[in-house]
Structures are given as structure tokens and as C-alpha cells.
C-alpha atoms as one frame of an Amber mdcrd trajectory, in Angstrom:
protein
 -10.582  43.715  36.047  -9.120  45.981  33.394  -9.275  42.839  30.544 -12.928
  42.809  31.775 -13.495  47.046  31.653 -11.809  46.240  27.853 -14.156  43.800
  26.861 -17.146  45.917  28.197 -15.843  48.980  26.182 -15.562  46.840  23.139
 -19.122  45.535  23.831 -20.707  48.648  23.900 -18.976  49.794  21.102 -20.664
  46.985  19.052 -23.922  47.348  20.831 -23.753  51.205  19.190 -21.904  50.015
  15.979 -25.216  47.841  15.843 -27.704  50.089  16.299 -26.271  53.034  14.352
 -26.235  50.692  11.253 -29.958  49.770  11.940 -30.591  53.566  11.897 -28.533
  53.949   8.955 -30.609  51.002   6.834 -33.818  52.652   8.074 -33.600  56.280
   6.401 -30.991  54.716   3.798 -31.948  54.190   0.093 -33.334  50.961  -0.426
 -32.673  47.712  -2.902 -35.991  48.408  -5.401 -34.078  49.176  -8.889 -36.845
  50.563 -10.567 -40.240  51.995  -9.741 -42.722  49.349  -8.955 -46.578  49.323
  -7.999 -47.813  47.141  -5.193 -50.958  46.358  -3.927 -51.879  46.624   0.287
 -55.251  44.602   0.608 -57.667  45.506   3.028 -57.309  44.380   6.460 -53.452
  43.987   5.800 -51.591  44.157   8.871 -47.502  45.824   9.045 -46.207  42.461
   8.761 -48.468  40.983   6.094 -47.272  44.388   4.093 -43.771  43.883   4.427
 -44.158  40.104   3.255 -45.533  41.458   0.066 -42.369  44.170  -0.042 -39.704
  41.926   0.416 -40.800  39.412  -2.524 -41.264  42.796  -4.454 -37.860  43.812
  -3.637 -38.938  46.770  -1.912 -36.978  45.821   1.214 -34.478  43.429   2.132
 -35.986  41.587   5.324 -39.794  42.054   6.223 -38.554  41.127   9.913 -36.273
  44.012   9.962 -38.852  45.912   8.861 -41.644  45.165  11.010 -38.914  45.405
  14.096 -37.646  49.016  13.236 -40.845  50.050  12.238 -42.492  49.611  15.641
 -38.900  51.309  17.414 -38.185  53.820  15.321 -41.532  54.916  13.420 -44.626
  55.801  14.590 -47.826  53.793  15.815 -50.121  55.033  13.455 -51.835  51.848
  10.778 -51.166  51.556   7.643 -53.687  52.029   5.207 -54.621  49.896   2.255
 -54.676  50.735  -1.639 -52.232  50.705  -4.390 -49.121  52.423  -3.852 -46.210
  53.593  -6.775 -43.236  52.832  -4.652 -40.180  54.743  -6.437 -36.678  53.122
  -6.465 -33.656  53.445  -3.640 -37.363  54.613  -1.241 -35.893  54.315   2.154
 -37.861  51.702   4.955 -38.658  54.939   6.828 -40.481  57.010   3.894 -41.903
  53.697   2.826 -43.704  53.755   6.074 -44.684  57.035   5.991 -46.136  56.514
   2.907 -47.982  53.740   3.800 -49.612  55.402   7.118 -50.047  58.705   5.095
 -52.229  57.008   2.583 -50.885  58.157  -0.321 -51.922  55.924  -2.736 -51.538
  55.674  -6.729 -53.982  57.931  -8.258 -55.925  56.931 -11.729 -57.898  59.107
 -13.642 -60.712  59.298 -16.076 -61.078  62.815 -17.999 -63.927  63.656 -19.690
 -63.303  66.756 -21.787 -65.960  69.490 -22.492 -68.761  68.575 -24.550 -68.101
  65.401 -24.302 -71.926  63.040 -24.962 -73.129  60.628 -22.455 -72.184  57.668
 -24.763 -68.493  58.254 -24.605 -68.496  58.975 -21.108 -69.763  55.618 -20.737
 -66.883  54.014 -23.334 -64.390  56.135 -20.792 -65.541  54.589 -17.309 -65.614
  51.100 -19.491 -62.223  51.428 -20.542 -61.018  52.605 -17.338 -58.259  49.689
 -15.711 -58.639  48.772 -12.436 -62.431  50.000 -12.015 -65.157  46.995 -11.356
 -68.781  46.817 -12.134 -70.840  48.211 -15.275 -73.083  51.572 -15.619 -75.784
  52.195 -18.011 -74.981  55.898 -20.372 -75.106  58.052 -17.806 -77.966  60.967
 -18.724 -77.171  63.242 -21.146 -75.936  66.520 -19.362 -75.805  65.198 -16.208
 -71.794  64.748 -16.244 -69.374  67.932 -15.130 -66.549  67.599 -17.670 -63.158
  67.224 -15.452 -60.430  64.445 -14.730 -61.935  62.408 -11.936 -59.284  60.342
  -9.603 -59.753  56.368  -8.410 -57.877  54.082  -6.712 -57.270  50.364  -7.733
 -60.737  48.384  -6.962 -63.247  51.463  -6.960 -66.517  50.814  -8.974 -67.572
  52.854 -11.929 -70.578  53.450 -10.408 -68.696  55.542  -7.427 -66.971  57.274
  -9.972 -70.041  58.001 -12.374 -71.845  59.210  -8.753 -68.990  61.738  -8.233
 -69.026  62.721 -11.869 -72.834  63.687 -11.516 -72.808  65.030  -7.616 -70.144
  67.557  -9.059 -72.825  68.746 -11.772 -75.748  68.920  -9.899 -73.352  70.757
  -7.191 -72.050  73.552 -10.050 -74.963  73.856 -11.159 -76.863  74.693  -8.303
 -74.190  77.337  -7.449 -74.037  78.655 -11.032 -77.775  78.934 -11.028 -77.493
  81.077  -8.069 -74.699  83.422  -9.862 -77.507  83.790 -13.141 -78.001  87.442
 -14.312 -81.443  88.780 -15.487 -80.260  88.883 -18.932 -80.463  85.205 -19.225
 -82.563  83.601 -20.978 -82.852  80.532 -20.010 -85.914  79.993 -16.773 -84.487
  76.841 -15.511 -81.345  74.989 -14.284 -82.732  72.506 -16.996 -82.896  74.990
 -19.316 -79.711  76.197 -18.602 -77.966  72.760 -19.675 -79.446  72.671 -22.800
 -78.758  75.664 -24.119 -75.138  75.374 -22.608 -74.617  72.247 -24.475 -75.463
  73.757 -27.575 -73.220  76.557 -26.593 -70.416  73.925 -25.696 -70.550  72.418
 -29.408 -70.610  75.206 -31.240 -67.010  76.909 -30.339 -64.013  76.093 -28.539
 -62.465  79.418 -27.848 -63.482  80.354 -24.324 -63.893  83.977 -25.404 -65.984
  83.127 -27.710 -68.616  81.284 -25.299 -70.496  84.477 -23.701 -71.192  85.924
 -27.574 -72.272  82.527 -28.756 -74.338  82.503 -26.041 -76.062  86.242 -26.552
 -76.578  84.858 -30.563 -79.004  82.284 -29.077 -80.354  84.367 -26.556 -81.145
  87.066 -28.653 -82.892  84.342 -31.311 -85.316  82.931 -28.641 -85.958  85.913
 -27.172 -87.245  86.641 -31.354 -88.972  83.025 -31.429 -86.472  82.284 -34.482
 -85.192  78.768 -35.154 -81.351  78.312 -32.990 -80.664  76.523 -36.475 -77.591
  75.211 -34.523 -75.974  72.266 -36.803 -74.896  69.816 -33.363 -78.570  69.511
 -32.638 -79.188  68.353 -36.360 -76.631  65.848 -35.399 -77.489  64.641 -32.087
 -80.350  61.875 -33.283 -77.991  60.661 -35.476 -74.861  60.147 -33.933 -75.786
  60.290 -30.020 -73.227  62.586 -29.950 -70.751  61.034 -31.446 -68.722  62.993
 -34.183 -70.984  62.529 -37.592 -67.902  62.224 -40.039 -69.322  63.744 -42.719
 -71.586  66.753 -44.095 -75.272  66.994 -42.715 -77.987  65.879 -45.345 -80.256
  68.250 -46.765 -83.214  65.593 -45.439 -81.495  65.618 -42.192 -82.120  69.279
 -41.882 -85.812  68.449 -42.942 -85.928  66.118 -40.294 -88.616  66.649 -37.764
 -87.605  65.331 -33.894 -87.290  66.827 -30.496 -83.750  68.251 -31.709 -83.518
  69.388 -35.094 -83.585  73.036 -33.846 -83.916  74.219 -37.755 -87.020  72.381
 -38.099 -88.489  74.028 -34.783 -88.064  77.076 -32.980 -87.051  77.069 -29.180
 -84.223  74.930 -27.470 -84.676  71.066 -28.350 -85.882  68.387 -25.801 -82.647
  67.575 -24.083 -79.058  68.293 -23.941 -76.968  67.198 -26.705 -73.976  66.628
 -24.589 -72.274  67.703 -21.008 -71.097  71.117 -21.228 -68.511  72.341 -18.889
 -68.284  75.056 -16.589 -67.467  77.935 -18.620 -70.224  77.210 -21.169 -72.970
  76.999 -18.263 -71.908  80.775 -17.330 -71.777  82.052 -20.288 -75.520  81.221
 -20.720 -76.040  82.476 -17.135 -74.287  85.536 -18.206 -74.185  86.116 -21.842
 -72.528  88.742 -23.156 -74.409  92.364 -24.667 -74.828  91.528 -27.973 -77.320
  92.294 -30.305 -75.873  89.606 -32.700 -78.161  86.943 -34.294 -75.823  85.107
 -36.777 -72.185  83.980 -36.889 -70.399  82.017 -38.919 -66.806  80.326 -38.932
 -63.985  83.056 -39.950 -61.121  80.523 -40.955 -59.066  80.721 -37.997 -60.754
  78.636 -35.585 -63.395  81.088 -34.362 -66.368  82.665 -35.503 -67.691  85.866
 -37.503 -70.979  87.222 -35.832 -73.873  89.785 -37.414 -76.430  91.668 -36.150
 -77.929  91.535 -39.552 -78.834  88.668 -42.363 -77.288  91.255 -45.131 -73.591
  91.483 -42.752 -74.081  87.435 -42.688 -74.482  86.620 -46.060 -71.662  88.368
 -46.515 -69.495  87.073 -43.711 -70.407  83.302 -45.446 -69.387  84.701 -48.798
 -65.929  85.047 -47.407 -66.310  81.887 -45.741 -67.071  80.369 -48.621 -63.959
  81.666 -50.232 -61.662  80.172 -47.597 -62.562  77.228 -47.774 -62.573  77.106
 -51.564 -59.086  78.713 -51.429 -58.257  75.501 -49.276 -59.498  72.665 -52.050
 -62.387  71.978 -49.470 -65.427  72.700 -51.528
């Protein structure tokens, strides 16, 4: 009786040796060496998942998986997508991550002022995204970094691109003051295109904005240089000077060869640009011009600006540029 009590004792001892080395293996680091992307398909099932980790090296034994999984996880699925699986993960957070859904994030990121025809060459060069799109309309595009997962379509992701326009825009429009200009939402595109090409410093956008204002209010020409542009290049940069026949150039955008805003947008202006022509700033300026440093010199006067391109002039001969 007491050899048999011994052997019982031993037994159990095992039996608990056992399982607290399962429990160990399961929140333990794992094999995986280095980080390592793998792909769940749809309609993958625990087991078919593990397969795929043990040839990856992601875990040892997809049976011992699957087995400690269903005792000591939880019950909820799995879900599929790509996943970045980072080295030594244990089998436990690998299932969590796998029923949390946490898959690997892509992005495309289409900067301010970006045109329509490189927003198309960025959804075309995206990896991972199927399908083709046509050049998206030109302002209908919220600049921002826009997330996928492995096997979207660039047509979901040109969708969300535009839904998140129309959506800003409709709120912005809401937000316009009665200084504005601009009568329209449509209007209000344009003109912050225009706005979005002519200066990057954010606090330069709302006085930019008041110099155009103030001109159309006056029925002068915007004579803004990206619009000259535009029919050339689609947007893209022009890589040189503008031609004096270019400027002479009558179309729907040469906004020095015609007075009010052009036909269209001449690229997809962000959100900052948008309010700034929904709320430009009081200014009775009607001219600016660049001051050197990367912003701009503006004049309520053609006298103050001839003299504020004088000294532009000057720069940029001081520089070996003219």
C-alpha cells in the first residue's frame, strides 16, 4: 500500500510537472528569431493558422498550439489579414493577436497640394493593393496618410480618400464666416487649391487667402503663377521658369489672362488651406511676394510691391540665381 501511495505521489507530481511546463511554453517567448510577416487567409480556421506558423517558425508544434489554445485561451475566432509577428512572441499573445485583429497596417500619404495625377501614381505604386483607378478628380482627395491591409483594392482606398473630403468639407462649409468670399463648397476648393500652392507656412495660409479675396472682391486678375502652370504640367512640378507666351496663354486657368478663380482646382488642398479661405484673415493686402526666407512679403499697395520685388530681386541676385 505505501509503494502504491509512493507511486501515486510521484504520479501526480508529473501530472503537475506536465502541465506547469505547458503553461510555462504558452506565455513563454517563442522560437521566431526575427520579425516575420504572415499571411491568415480568409476562412482560415485555428488549426489551418497554426500550420502556416509552425513552417514560419512562429511556433514549435501547431498541435500544441491548437490544444492549449482551446484550454487555456479564449473562444473567440481568429480573424484573417496580414499580421507582423515580432520575435520570442509568446503562443498566448500570438493568439491574442490573432482574435484582436490587429493586423499589419500599410499606408499611402498624400501630402498637401498634392494633383490628382500623382495621387493616382501613389495608389499605383502602392504593394499589396489590387485593381486599377482612373486620376481621381482634381480636388476631390483630402490630403492625409490613408491605412490598408494586404489584398484591399485601390478603389476602397481612393473611396475613403474622397468620402473624407466631401465629409470635411461639408463640415468646413458649415464653419464659413461672412467674410469669405468664396459662394460655394466648389468654390471653396478652388480657391483653396490656389491657396495650397502658393505657400507652405501654415501662418501664412489665412493672409494668402485675404490677398485673393480682397482681388476678386476688386474684379482684378488672382495672377497666381500655379494656375499658369496647371495646363501644362497637370500639376506636376514644371521644372523650369514660366514662358512669357505661357502667361499670354488663354484657357480656363491662366488666372493672369482672366479675372475670377479658374475652371477647376489645380490640385487637393488640405485642411488648413480650405479654412483659411472659409476664414481669411483682415487684410487689406492685394500683393505679396517671396521675402527670401521661405515666406512671403505682402502690400496693400502696387508702389510697397514694387518695392518689396526690388529687394526680391536683390536676393536672389545676391544668390547667383538671376
Amino acid at each position: 500500500m505505501r509503494k502504491l501511495g509512493c507511486l501515486g505521489f510521484v504520479a501526480a507530481l508529473g501530472i503537475i510537472a506536465t502541465l506547469f511546463l505547458l503553461v510555462q511554453s504558452w506565455g513563454g517567448a517563442g522560437p521566431l528569431e526575427k520579425n516575420t510577416t504572415v499571411l491568415v487567409p480568409r476562412g482560415s480556421s485555428l488549426a489551418g493558422a497554426a500550420d502556416e506558423f509552425e513552417r514560419a517558425g512562429i511556433i514549435n508544434s501547431a498541435t500544441r498550439f491548437t490544444l492549449l489554445a482551446r484550454v487555456l485561451g479564449s473562444d473567440e475566432p481568429i480573424r484573417a489579414g496580414e499580421y507582423r509577428i515580432p520575435a520570442g512572441l509568446s503562443q498566448s499573445d500570438l493568439l491574442k493577436l490573432l482574435q484582436g485583429g490587429r493586423t499589419l497596417q500599410r499606408f499611402v500619404t498624400v501630402p498637401e497640394g498634392f494633383p490628382s495625377v500623382m495621387v493616382h501614381d501613389a495608389l499605383m505604386k502602392a504593394p499589396e493593393l489590387g485593381g486599377k483607378v482612373a486620376v481621381p478628380a482634381e480636388g476631390s482627395v483630402l490630403p492625409d496618410s490613408y491605412s490598408y491591409e494586404r489584398g484591399g483594392t485601390r478603389a476602397e482606398v481612393l473611396a475613403r480618400m474622397q468620402r473624407a473630403m466631401d465629409r470635411y468639407l461639408e463640415e468646413a462649409w458649415k464653419r464659413r464666416k461672412p467674410t469669405t468670399v468664396v459662394t460655394s463648397p466648389r468654390e471653396a476648393i478652388i480657391l483653396a487649391s490656389i491657396v495650397e500652392k502658393e505657400t507652405s507656412k501654415p501662418s501664412e495660409r489665412r493672409t494668402v487667402a485675404a490677398v485673393y479675396s480682397n482681388r476678386l472682391r476688386a474684379g482684378m486678375p488672382l495672377q497666381a503663377d500655379p494656375t499658369v502652370i496647371y495646363p501644362v504640367t497637370k500639376g506636376r512640378p514644371l521644372g523650369r521658369r514660366i514662358l512669357r507666351s505661357e502667361l499670354q496663354t488663354r484657357n480656363g486657368y491662366n488666372t493672369y489672362a482672366r479675372a475670377g478663380l479658374p475652371e477647376g482646382p489645380i490640385a487637393n488642398p488640405g485642411r488648413e488651406s480650405i479654412d483659411a479661405v472659409l476664414d481669411p484673415a483682415q487684410s487689406s493686402a492685394l500683393y505679396f511676394v517671396a521675402d527670401g526666407t521661405g515666406g512671403h512679403v505682402f502690400a496693400d499697395t502696387l508702389e510697397q510691391h514694387n518695392a518689396n520685388v526690388a529687394k526680391w530681386y536683390a536676393i536672389r541676385r545676391a544668390r547667383g540665381e538671376m
